[in-house]
DSSP file (Angstrom, degrees, kcal/mol; ACC not computed):
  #  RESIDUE AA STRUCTURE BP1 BP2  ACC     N-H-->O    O-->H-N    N-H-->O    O-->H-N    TCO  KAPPA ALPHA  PHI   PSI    X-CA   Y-CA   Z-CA
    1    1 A X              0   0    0      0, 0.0    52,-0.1     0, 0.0    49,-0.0   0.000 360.0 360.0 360.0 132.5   95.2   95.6   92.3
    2    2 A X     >  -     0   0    0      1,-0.1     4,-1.9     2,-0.1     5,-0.2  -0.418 360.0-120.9 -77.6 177.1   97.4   96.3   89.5
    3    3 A X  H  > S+     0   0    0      2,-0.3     4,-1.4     1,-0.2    -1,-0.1   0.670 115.4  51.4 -74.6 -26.1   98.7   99.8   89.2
    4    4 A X  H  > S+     0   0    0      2,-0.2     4,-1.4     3,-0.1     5,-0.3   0.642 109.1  58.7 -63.6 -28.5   97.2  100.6   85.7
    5    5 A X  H >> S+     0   0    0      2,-0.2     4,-1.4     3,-0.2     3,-1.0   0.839 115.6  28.9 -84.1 -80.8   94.0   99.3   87.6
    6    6 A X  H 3X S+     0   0    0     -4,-1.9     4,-1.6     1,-0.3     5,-0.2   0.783 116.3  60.8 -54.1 -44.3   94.3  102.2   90.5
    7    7 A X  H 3X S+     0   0    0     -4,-1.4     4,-0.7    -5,-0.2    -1,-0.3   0.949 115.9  33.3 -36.1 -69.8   96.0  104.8   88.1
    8    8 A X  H XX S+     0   0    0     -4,-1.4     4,-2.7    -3,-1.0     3,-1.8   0.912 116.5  55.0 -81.9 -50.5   92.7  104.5   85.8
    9    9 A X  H 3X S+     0   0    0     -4,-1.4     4,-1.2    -5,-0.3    -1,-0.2   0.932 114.2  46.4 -29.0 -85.5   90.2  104.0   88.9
   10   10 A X  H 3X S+     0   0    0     -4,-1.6     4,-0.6     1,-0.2    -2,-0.2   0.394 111.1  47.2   0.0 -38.7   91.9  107.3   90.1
   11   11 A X  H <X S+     0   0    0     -3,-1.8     4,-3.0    -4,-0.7     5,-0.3   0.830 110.7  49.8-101.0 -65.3   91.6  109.2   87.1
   12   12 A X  H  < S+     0   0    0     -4,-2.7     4,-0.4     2,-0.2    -2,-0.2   0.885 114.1  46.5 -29.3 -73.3   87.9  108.2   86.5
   13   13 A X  H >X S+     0   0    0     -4,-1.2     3,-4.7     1,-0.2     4,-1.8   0.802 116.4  50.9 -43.7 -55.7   87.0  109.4   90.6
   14   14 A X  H 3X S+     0   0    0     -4,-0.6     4,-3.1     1,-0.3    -1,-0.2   0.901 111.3  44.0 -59.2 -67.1   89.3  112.9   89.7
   15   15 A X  H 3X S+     0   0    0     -4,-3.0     4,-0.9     2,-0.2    -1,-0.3   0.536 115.2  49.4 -85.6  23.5   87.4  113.6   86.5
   16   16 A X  H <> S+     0   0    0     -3,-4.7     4,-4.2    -4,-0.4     5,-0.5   0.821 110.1  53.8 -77.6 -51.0   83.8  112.9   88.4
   17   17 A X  H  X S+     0   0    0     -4,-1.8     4,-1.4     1,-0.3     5,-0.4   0.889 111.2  43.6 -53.2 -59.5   84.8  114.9   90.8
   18   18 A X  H >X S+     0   0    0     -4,-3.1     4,-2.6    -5,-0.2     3,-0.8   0.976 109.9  53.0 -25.9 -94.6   85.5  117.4   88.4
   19   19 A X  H 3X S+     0   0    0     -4,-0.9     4,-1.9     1,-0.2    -2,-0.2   0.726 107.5  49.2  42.2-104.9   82.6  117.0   86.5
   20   20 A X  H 3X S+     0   0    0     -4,-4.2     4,-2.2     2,-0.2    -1,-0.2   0.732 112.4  49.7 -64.6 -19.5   80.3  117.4   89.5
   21   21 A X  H <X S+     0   0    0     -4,-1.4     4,-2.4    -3,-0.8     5,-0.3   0.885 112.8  55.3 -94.8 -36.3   82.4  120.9   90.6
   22   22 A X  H  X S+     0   0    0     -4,-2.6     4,-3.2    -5,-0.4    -2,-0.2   0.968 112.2  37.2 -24.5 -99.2   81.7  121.7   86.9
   23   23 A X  H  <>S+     0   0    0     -4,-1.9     5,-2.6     2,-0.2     9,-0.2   0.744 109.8  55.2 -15.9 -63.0   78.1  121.2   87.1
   24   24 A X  H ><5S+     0   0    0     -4,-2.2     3,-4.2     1,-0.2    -2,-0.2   1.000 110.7  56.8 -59.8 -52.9   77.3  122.7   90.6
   25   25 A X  H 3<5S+     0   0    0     -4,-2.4    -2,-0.2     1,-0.2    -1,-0.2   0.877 120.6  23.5 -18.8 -61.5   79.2  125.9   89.0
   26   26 A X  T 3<5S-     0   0    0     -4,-3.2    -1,-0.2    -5,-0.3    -3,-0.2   0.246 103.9-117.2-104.2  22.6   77.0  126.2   86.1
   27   27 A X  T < 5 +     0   0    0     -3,-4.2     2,-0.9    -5,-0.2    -3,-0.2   0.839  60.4 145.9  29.6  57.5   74.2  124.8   87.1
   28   28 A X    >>< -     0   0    0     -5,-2.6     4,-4.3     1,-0.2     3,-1.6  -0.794  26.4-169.2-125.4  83.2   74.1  121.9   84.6
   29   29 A X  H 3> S+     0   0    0     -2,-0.9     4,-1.8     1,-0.3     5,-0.4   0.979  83.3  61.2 -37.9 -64.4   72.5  118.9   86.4
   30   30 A X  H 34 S+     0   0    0      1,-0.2    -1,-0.3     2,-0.2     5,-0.1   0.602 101.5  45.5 -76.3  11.0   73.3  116.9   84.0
   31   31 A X  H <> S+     0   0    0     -3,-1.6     4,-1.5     2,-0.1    -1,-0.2   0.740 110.2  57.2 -90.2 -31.7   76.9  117.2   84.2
   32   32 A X  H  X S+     0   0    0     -4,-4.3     4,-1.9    -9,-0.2    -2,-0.2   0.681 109.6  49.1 -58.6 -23.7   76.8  116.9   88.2
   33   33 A X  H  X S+     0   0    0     -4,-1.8     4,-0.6    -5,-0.2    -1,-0.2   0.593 111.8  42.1 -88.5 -16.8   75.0  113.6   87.6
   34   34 A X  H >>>S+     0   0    0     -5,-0.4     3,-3.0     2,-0.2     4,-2.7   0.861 114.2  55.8 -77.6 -52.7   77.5  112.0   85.0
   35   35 A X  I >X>S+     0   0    0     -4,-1.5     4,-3.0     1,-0.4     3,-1.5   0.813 113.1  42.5 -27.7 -82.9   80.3  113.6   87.4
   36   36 A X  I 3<5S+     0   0    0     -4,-1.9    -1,-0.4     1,-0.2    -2,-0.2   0.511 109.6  59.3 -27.6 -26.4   78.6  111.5   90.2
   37   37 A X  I <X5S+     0   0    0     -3,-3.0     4,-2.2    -4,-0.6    -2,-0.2   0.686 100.4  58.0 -61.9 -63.9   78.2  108.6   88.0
   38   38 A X  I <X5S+     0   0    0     -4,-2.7     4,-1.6    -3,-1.5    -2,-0.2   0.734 106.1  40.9 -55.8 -41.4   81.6  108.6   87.6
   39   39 A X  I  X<S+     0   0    0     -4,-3.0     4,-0.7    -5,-0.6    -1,-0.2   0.581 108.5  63.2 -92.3   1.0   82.8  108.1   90.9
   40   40 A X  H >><S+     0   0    0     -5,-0.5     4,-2.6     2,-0.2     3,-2.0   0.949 109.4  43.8 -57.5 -72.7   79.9  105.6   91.5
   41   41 A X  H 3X S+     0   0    0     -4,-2.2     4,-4.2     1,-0.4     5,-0.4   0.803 111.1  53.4 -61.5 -40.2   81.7  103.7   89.0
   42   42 A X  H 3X S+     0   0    0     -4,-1.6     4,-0.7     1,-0.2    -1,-0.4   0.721 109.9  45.2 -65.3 -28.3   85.3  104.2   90.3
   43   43 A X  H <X S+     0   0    0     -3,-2.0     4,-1.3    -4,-0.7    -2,-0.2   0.769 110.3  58.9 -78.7 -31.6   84.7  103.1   93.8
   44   44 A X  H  X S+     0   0    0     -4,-2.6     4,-6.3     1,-0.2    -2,-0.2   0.955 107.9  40.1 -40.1 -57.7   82.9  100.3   92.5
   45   45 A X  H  X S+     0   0    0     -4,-4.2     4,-1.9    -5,-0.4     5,-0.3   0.965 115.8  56.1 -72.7 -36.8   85.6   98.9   90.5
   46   46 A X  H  X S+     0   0    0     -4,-0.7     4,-2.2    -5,-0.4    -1,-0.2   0.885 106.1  47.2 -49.6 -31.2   87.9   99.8   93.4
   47   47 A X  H  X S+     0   0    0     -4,-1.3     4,-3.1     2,-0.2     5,-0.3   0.903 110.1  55.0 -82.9 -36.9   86.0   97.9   95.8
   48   48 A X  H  X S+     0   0    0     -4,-6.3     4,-2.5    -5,-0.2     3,-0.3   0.961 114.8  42.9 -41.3 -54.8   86.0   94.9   93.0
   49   49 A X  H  < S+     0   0    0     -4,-1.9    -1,-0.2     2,-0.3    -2,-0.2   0.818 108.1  56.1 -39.4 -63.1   89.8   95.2   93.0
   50   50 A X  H  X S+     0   0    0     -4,-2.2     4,-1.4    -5,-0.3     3,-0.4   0.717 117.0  38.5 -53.8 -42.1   90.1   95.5   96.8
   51   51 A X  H  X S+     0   0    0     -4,-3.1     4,-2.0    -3,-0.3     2,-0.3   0.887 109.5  52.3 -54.2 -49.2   88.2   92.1   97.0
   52   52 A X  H  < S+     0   0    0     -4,-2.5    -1,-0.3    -5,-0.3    -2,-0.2  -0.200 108.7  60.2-106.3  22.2   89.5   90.5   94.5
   53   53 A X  H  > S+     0   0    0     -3,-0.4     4,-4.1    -2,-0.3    -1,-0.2   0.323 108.3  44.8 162.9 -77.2   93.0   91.7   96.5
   54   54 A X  H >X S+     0   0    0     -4,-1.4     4,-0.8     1,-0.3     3,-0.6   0.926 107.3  51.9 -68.7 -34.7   92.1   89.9   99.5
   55   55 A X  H >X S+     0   0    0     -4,-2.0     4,-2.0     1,-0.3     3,-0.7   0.855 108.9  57.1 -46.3 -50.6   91.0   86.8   98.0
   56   56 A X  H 3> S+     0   0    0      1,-0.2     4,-1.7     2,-0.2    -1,-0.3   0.891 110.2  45.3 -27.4 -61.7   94.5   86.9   96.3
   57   57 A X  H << S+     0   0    0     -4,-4.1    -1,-0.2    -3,-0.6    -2,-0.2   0.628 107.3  53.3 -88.2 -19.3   96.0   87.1   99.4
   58   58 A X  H << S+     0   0    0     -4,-0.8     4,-0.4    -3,-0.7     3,-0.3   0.380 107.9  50.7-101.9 -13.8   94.0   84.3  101.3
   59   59 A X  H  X S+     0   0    0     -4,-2.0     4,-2.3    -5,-0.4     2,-1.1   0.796 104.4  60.1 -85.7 -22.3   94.7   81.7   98.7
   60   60 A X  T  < S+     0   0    0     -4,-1.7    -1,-0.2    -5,-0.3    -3,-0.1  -0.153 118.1  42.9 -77.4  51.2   99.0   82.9   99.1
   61   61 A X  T  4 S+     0   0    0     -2,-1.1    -1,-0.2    -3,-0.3    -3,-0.1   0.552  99.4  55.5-120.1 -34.0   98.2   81.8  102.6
   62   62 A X  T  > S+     0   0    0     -3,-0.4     4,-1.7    -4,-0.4     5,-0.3   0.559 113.2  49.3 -85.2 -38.7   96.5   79.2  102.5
   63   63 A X  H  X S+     0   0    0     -4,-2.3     4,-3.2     1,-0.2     5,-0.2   0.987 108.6  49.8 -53.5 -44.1   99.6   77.7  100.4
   64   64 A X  H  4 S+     0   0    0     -5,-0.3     4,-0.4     1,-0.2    -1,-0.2   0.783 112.4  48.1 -65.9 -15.9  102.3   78.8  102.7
   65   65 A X  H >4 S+     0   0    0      2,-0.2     3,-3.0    -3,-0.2    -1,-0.2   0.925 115.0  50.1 -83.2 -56.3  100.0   77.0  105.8
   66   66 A X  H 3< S+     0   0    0     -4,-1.7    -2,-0.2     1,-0.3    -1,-0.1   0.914 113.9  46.8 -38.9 -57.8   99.8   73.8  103.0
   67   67 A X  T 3<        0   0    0     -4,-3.2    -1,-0.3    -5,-0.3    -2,-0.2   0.761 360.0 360.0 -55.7 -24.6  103.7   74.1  102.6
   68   68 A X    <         0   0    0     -3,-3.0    -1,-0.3    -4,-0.4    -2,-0.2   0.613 360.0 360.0-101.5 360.0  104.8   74.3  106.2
């Protein structure tokens, strides 16, 4: 994962998280549900990342086995 990709992941979860503490405060549902919403979306793409990581990592491996 690049580091613009976890920087912006990061930033999304922080301001759901936000957000939702927002919301419970003031009792505004719908600002607790975007909040949530938002860190749905940010572990999602994190988990894309995180795959898309290891896959990365099991084709450099599968070369280095080819090479030796």
């Amino acid at each position: 994962m690049g580091i613009k990709d976890k920087i912006s992941n990061e930033t999304e979860n922080l301001k759901g998280k936000a957000e939702e503490a927002t919301g419970k405060m003031t009792d505004n549902e719908r600002l607790e549900a975007e909040g949530k919403m938002d860190q749905a979306s940010a572990k999602a793409k994190k988990a894309g990342e995180k795959a898309k990581d290891t896959m990365s990592d099991a084709r450099d491996a599968a070369k280095d086995a080819i090479r030796r």
